[in-house]
TITITI-528216 format. One line per field, with one value per residue (C-alpha): residue number from 0; residue in three letters; y, x, z. Coordinates in steps of 0.25 Angstrom, whole numbers, plus 5000, padded with zeros to 4 digits. Each point is the difference from the previous one (the first is absolute). Layout:
REM residues N
dovo: c(NUM, ...) .
sero: c(ALA, ...) .
v: c(Y, ...) .
u: c(X, ...) .
w: c(Z, ...) .
***
This chain:
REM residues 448
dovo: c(0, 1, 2, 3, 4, 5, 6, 7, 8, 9, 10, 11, 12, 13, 14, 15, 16, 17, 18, 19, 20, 21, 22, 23, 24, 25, 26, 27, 28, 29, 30, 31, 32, 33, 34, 35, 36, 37, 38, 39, 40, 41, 42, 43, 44, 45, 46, 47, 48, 49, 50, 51, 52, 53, 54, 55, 56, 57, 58, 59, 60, 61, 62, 63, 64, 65, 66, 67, 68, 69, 70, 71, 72, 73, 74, 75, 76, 77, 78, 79, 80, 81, 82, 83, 84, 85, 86, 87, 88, 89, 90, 91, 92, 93, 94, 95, 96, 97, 98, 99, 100, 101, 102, 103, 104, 105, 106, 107, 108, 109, 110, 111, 112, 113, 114, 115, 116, 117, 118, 119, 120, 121, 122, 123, 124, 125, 126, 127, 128, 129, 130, 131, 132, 133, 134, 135, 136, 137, 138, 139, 140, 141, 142, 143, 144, 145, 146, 147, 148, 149, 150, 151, 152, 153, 154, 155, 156, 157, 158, 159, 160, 161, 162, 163, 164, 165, 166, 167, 168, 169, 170, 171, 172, 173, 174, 175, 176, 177, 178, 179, 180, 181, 182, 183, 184, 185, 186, 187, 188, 189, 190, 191, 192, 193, 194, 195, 196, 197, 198, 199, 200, 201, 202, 203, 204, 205, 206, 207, 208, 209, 210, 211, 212, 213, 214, 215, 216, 217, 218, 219, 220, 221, 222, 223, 224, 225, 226, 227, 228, 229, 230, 231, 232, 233, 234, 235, 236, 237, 238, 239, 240, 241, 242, 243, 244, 245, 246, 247, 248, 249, 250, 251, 252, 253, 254, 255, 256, 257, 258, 259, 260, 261, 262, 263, 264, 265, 266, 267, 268, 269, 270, 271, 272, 273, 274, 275, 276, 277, 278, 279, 280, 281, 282, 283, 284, 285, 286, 287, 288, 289, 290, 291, 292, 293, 294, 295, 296, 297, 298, 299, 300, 301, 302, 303, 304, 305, 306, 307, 308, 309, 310, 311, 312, 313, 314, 315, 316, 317, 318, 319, 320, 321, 322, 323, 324, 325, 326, 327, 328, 329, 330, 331, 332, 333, 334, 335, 336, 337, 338, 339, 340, 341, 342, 343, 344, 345, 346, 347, 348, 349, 350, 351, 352, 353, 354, 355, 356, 357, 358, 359, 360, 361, 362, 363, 364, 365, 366, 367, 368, 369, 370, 371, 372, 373, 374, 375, 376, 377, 378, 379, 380, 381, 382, 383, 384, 385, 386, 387, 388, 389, 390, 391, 392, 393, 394, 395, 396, 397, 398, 399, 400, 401, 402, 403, 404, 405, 406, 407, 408, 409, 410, 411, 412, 413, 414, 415, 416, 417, 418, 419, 420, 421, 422, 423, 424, 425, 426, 427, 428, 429, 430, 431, 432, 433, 434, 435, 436, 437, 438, 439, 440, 441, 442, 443, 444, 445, 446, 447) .
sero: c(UNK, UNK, UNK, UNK, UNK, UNK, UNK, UNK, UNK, UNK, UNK, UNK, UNK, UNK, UNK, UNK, UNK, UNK, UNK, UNK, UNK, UNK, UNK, UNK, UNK, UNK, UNK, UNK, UNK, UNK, UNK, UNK, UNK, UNK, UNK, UNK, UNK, UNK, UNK, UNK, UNK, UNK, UNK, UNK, UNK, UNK, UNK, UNK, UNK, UNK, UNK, UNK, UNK, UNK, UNK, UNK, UNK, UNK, UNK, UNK, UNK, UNK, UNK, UNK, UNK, UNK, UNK, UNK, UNK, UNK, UNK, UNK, UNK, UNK, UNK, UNK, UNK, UNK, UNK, UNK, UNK, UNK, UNK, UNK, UNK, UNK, UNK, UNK, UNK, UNK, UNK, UNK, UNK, UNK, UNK, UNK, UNK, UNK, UNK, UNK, UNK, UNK, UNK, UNK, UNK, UNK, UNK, UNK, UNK, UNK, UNK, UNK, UNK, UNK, UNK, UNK, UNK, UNK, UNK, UNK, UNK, UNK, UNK, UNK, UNK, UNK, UNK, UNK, UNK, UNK, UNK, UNK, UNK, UNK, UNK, UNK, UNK, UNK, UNK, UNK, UNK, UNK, UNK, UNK, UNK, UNK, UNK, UNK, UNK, UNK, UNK, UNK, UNK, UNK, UNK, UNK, UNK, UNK, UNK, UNK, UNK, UNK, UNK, UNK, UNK, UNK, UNK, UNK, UNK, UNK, UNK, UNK, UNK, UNK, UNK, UNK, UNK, UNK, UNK, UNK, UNK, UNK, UNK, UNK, UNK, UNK, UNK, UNK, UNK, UNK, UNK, UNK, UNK, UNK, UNK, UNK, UNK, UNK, UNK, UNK, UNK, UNK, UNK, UNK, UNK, UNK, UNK, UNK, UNK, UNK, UNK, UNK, UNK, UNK, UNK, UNK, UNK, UNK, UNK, UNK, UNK, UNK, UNK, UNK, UNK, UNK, UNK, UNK, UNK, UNK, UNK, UNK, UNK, UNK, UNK, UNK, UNK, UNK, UNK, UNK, UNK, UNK, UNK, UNK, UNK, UNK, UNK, UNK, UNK, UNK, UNK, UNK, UNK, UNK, UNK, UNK, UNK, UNK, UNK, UNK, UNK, UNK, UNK, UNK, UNK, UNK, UNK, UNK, UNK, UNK, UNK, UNK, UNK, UNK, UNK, UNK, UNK, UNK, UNK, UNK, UNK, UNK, UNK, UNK, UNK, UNK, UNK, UNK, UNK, UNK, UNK, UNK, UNK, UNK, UNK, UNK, UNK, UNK, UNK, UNK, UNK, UNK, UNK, UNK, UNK, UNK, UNK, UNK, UNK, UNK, UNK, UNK, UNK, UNK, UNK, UNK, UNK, UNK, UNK, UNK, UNK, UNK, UNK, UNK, UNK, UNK, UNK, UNK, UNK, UNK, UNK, UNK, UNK, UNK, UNK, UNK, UNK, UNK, UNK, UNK, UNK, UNK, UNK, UNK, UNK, UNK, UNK, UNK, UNK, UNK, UNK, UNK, UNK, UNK, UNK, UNK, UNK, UNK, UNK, UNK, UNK, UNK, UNK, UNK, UNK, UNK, UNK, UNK, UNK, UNK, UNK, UNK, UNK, UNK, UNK, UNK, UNK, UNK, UNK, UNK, UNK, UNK, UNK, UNK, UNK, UNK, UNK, UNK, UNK, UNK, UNK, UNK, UNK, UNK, UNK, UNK, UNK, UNK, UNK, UNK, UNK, UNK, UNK, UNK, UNK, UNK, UNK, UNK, UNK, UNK, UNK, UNK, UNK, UNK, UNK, UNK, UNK, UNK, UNK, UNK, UNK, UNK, UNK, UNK, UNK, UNK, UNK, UNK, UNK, UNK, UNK, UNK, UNK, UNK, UNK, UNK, UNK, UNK, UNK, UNK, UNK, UNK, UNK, UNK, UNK, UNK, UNK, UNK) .
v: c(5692, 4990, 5006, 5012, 5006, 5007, 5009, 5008, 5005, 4992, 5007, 5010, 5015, 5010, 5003, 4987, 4995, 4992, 4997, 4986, 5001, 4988, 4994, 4987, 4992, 4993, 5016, 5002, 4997, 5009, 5012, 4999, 5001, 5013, 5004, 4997, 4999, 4986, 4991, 4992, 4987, 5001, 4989, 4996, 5002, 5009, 5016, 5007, 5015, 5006, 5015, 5004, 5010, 5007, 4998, 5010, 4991, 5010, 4995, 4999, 4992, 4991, 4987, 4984, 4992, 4984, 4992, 4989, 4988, 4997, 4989, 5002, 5013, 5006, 5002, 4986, 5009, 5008, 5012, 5011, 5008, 5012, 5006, 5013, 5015, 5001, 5013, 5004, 5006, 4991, 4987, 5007, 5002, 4984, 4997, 5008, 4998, 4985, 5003, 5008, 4988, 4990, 4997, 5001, 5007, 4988, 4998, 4998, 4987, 4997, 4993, 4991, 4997, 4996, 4990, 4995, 4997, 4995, 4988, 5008, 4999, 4997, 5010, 4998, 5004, 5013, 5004, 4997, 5011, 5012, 4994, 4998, 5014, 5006, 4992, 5006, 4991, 4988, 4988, 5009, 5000, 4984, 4997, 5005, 4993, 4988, 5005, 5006, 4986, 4991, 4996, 5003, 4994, 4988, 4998, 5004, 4989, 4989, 5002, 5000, 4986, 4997, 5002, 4997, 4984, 5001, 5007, 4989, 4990, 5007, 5002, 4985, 4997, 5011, 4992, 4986, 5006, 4986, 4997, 5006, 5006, 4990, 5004, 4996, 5012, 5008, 5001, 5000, 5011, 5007, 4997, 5008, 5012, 5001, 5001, 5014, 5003, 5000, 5007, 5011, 5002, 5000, 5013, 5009, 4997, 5012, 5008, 5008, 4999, 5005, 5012, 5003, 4999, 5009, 5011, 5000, 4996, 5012, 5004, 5011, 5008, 5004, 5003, 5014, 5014, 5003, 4986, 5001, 4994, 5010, 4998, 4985, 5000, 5011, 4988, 4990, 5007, 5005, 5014, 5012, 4997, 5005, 5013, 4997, 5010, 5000, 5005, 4989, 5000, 5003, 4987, 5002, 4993, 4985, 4999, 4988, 4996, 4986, 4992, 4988, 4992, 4987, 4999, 5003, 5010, 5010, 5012, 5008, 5010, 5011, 5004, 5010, 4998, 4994, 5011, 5005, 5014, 5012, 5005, 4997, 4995, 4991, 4995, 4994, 4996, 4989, 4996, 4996, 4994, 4990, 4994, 5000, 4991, 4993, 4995, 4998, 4989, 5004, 5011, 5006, 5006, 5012, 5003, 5011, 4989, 5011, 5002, 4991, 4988, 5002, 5014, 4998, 4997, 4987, 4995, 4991, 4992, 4989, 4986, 4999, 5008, 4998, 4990, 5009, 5013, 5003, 5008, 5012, 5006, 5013, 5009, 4991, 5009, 5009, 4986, 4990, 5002, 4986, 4998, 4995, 4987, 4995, 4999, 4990, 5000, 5014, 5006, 5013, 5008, 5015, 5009, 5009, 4990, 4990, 4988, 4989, 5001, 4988, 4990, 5009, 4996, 4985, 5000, 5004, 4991, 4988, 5005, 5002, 4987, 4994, 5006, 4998, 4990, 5005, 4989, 4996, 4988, 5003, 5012, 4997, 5014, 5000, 5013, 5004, 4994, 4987, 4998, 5003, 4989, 4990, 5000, 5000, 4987, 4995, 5003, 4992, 4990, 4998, 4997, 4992, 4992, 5000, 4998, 4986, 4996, 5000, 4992, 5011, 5000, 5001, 5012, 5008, 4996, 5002, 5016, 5002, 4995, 5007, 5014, 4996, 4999, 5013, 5008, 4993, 5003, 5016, 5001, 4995, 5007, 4985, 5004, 5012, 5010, 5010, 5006, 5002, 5004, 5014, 5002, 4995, 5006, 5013, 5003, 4999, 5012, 5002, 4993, 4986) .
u: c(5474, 5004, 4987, 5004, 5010, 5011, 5009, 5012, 5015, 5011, 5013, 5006, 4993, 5007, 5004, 5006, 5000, 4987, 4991, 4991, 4985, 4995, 4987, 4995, 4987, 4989, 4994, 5014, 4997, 4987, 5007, 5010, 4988, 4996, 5013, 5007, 4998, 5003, 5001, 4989, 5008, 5009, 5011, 5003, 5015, 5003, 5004, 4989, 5000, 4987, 4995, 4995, 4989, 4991, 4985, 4999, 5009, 5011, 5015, 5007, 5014, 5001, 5010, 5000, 4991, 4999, 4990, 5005, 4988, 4997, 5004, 5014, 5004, 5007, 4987, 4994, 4988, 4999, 5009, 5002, 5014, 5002, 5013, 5000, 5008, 5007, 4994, 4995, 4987, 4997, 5002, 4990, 4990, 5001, 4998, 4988, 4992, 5001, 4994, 4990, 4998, 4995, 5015, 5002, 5016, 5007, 5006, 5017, 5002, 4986, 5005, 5009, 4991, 4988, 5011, 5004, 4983, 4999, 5012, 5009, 5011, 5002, 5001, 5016, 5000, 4991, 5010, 5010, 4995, 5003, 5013, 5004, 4997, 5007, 5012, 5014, 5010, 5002, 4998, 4987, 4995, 5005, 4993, 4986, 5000, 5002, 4987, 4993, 5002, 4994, 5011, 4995, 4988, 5004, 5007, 4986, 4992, 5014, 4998, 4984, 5000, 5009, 4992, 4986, 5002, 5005, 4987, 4993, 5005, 4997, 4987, 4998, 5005, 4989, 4989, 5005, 5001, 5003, 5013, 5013, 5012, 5010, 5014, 5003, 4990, 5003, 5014, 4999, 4989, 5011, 5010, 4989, 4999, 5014, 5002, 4991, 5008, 5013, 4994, 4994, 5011, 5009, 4990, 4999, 5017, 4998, 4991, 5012, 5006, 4985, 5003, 5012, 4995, 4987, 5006, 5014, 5012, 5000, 5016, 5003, 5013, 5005, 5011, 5008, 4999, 5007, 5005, 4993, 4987, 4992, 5012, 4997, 4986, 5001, 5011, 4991, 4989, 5008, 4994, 5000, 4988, 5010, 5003, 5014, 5012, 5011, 4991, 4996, 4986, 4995, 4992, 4989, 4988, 4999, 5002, 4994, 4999, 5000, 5010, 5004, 5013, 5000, 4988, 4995, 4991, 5007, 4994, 5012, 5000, 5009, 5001, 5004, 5015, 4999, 5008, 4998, 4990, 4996, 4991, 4986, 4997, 5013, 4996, 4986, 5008, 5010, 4987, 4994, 5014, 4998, 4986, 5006, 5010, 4990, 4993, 5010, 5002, 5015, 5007, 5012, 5010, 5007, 5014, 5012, 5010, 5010, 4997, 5008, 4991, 5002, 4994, 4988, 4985, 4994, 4985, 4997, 4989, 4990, 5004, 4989, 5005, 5014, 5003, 4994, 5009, 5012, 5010, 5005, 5013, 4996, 5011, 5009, 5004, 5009, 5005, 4996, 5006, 5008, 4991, 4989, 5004, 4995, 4988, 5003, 4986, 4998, 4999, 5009, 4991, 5003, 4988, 5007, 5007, 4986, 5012, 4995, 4985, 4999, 5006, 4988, 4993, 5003, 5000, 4985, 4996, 5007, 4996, 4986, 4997, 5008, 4989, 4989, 5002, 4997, 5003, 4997, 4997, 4987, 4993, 4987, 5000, 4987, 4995, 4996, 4985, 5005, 5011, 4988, 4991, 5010, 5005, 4985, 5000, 5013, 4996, 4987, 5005, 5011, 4988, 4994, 5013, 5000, 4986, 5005, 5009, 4993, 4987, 4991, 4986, 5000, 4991, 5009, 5010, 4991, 4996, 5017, 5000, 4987, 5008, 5012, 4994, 4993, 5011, 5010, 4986, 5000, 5012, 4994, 4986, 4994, 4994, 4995, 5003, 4990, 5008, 5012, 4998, 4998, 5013, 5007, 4993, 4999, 5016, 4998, 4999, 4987, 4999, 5007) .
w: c(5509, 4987, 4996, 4997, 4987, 5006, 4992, 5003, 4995, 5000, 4998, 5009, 5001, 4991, 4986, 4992, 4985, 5003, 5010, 5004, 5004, 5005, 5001, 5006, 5004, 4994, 4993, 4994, 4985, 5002, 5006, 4991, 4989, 5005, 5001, 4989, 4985, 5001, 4985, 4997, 5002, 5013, 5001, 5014, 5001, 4988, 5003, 4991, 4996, 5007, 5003, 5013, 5001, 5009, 5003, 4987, 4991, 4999, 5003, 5011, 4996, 4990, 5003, 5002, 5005, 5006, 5003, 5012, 4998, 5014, 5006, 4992, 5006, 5011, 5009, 4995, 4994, 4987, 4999, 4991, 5000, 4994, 4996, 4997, 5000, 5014, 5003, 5013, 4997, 4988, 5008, 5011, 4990, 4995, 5012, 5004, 4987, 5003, 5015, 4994, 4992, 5009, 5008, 5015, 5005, 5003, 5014, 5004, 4995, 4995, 4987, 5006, 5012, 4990, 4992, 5014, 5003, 4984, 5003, 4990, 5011, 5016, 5012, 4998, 4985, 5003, 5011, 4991, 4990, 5010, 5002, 4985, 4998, 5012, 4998, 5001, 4998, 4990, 5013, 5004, 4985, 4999, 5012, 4997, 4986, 5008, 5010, 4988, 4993, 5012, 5007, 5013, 4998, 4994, 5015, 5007, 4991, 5002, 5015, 4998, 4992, 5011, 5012, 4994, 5001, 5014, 5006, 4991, 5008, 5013, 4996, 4997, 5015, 5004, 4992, 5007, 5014, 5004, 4993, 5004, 4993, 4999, 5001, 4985, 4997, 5009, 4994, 4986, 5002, 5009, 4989, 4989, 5011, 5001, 4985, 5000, 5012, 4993, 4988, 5007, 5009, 4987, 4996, 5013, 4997, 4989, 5006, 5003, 4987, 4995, 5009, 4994, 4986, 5001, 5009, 4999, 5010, 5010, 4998, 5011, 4996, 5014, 5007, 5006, 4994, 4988, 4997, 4985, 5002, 4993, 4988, 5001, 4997, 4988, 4995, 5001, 4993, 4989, 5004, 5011, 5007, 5015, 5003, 5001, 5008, 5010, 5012, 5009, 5002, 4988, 4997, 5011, 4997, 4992, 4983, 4995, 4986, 4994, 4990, 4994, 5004, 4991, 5000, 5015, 5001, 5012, 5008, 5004, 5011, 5003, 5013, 5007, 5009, 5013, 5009, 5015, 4995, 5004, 4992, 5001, 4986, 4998, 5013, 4993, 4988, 5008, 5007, 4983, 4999, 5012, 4997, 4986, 5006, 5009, 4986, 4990, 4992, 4996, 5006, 4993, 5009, 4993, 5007, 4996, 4997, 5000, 5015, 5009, 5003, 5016, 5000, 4991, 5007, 4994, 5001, 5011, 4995, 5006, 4997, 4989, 4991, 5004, 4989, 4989, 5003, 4987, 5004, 4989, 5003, 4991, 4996, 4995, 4989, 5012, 5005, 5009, 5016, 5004, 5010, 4992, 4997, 5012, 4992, 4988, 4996, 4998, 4985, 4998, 4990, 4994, 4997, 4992, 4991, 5000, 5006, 5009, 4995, 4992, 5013, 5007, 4991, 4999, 5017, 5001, 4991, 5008, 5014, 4996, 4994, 5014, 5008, 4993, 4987, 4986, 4992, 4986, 5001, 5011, 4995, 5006, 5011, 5008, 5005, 5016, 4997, 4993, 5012, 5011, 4993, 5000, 5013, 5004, 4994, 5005, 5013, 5000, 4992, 5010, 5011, 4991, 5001, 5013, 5003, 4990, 5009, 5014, 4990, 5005, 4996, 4983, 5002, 5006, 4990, 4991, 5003, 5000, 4985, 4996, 5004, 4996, 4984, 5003, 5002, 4988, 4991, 5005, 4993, 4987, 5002, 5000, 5014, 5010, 4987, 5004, 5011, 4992, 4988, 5003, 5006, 4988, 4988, 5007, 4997, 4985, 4990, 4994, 4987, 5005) .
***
């Protein structure tokens, strides 16, 4: 595959004030001769004015061009970046004259995958790529700098260097089959293992977080008809994305868009009222509502606090998700009914005059970062693959331990250590790559 030139567009499909074309392999500076009208000295690093033209010489665009010497570029092998006018059709043509030129299409993610294969970055920094540019929230953004600039993998290699002399000494018992593990080594190889274990454990600790970060906190808006959920959720976006009106009912299907409280990247949904119904399509709707309920990371109960609190239906929810429910009193503009202050902890908020949406505000964050810490001082978030590689290695790093302290034959403990490196060097791509690579670059853009 490295043998190969790829080339492909960069920058998002449509109309724009310019456009990037990009090139990389080991033909690049020759496709780019046939290509371009390139000046007889090309500096590495230094944006030149150059034509491109077709197979008969006349021009397609005119714009700037650089020359990434290989192996100090993106890809680790010579690249060529074109900047040129953002038009759709004239980008299209770039492009194709450099495939007719001698370049192949590259694949979704193709670029970053052949800088992960050239040692330009780890399995960890590629990953982080996707989630630097799908970012939604500032901690999401902060959080795949700190992947992007090796922090995950500088605590895979830690735990590596770790375990590495632990397996030598087993090893060296395997060789002398006559000598035993004395206790002494015994526990100061156990005191090494349990080391890793604490720091691993530490990671799958913000796998959560991770969640969190990449895809948003699912925040369901629930509560009984006509409360002002649908008003809630236009407040909180600071536009109407809710059909809003006085008729019970009309939310029957879920809304869910994604916003940004201090930082924390949240993926409201609107619901529809949770109501004894008749009808046939509401009746599905309240069904959305429950599984919503049943997966929710936060739910925000919306109740009429003008209503006296006695005669209101509130959400009965599973002991989960219990502790992560905030209570509105909505409505408080036509005054709140005595009876609501039973509930100390609830926050009286007013669509119409915007009141209350600032404590709303500063209680998501705090419930949120309760359940499932965000904190600054531990950005390292590991997504589902890291979490599953590192309790993999937990788990036979644990039998290893154990295998420790019965004294079982060193070969056994040996084979528990051996899989326990494997799966921490899967999250770096040290090991076993082939099998995932695939299924990470294939959700990149074409031209990444």
């Amino acid at each position: 595959m490295l043998a190969d030139t790829i080339a492909a567009i960069s920058t998002a499909l449509g109309e724009a004030a310019i456009s990037v074309v990009r090139v990389s392999g080991p033909q690049a500076l020759q496709i780019a001769a046939l290509a371009f009208k390139l000046p007889a000295n090309l500096t590495p690093r230094l944006a030149h004015l150059v034509q491109v033209v077709d197979d008969s010489g006349n021009p397609l665009d005119h714009g700037l061009l650089l020359y990434f010497k290989g192996p100090a570029s993106y890809t680790g092998e010579d690249v060529i970046e074109f900047h040129g006018h953002g038009g759709v059709l004239v980008t299209q043509r770039v492009l194709d004259r450099l495939l007719a030129c001698g370049a192949r299409a590259a694949e979704p993610g193709e670029f970053t995958q052949r800088a992960f294969l050239n040692g330009k970055m780890d399995l960890t920094q590629a990953e982080a790529v996707m989630d630097l540019i799908h970012a939604q929230s500032t901690l999401a953004l902060r959080a795949a700098n700190e992947q992007l600039g090796g922090a995950i993998g500088r605590e895979a290699t830690a735990m590596q260097q770790e375990i590495i002399p632990v397996l030598a000494h087993i090893e060296a018992f395997i060789d002398f089959p006559d000598e035993d593990i004395s206790p002494e080594t015994g526990t100061a190889l156990m005191q090494r293992i349990d080391a890793v274990l604490e720091r691993a454990q530490k990671l799958i600790a913000t796998s959560e977080q991770g969640r969190i970060l990449r895809h948003g906190a699912r925040t369901v808006i629930s509560g009984a008809p006509n409360v002002g959920k649908s008003s809630l959720l236009n407040v909180l976006l600071g536009f109407e994305r809710a059909i809003v009106s006085p008729t019970a009912g009309t939310t029957r299907d879920t809304i869910e868009e994604i916003i940004q409280v201090h930082g924390i990247p949240l993926r409201l949904v609107d619901t529809a009222g949770l109501r004894e119904s008749t009808d046939d399509i509401e009746r599905v709707g309240i069904q959305r509502t429950e599984r919503e309920l049943d997966r929710a990371d936060l739910v925000i109960e919306v109740v009429d606090a003008s209503q006296p609190a006695a005669t209101v239906q509130r959400l009965t929810l599973p002991d989960s998700i219990a502790n992560r429910r905030i209570l509105i009193l909505n409505k408080a503009d036509l005054g709140i009914h005595p009876g609501w202050s039973v509930e100390p902890k609830a926050i009286p908020v007013s669509c119409i005059t915007g009141s209350g949406i600032e404590p709303l505000r500063d209680a998501i964050r705090e419930v949120i970062a309760h359940a499932g810490p965000l904190a600054a001082d531990h950005p390292i978030a590991i997504n589902a693959r890291h979490k599953a590689a590192f309790e993999r290695a937990v788990e036979r790093l644990l039998a290893a331990r154990a295998a420790l302290e019965r004294n079982e034959a060193p070969e056994f403990i040996a084979l528990e250590i051996r899989e326990a490196l494997q799966a921490i060097g899967d999250v770096i791509g040290q090991v076993d790559v082939e099998r995932i690579l695939d299924v990470i670059f294939s959700t990149f853009c074409i031209g990444k």
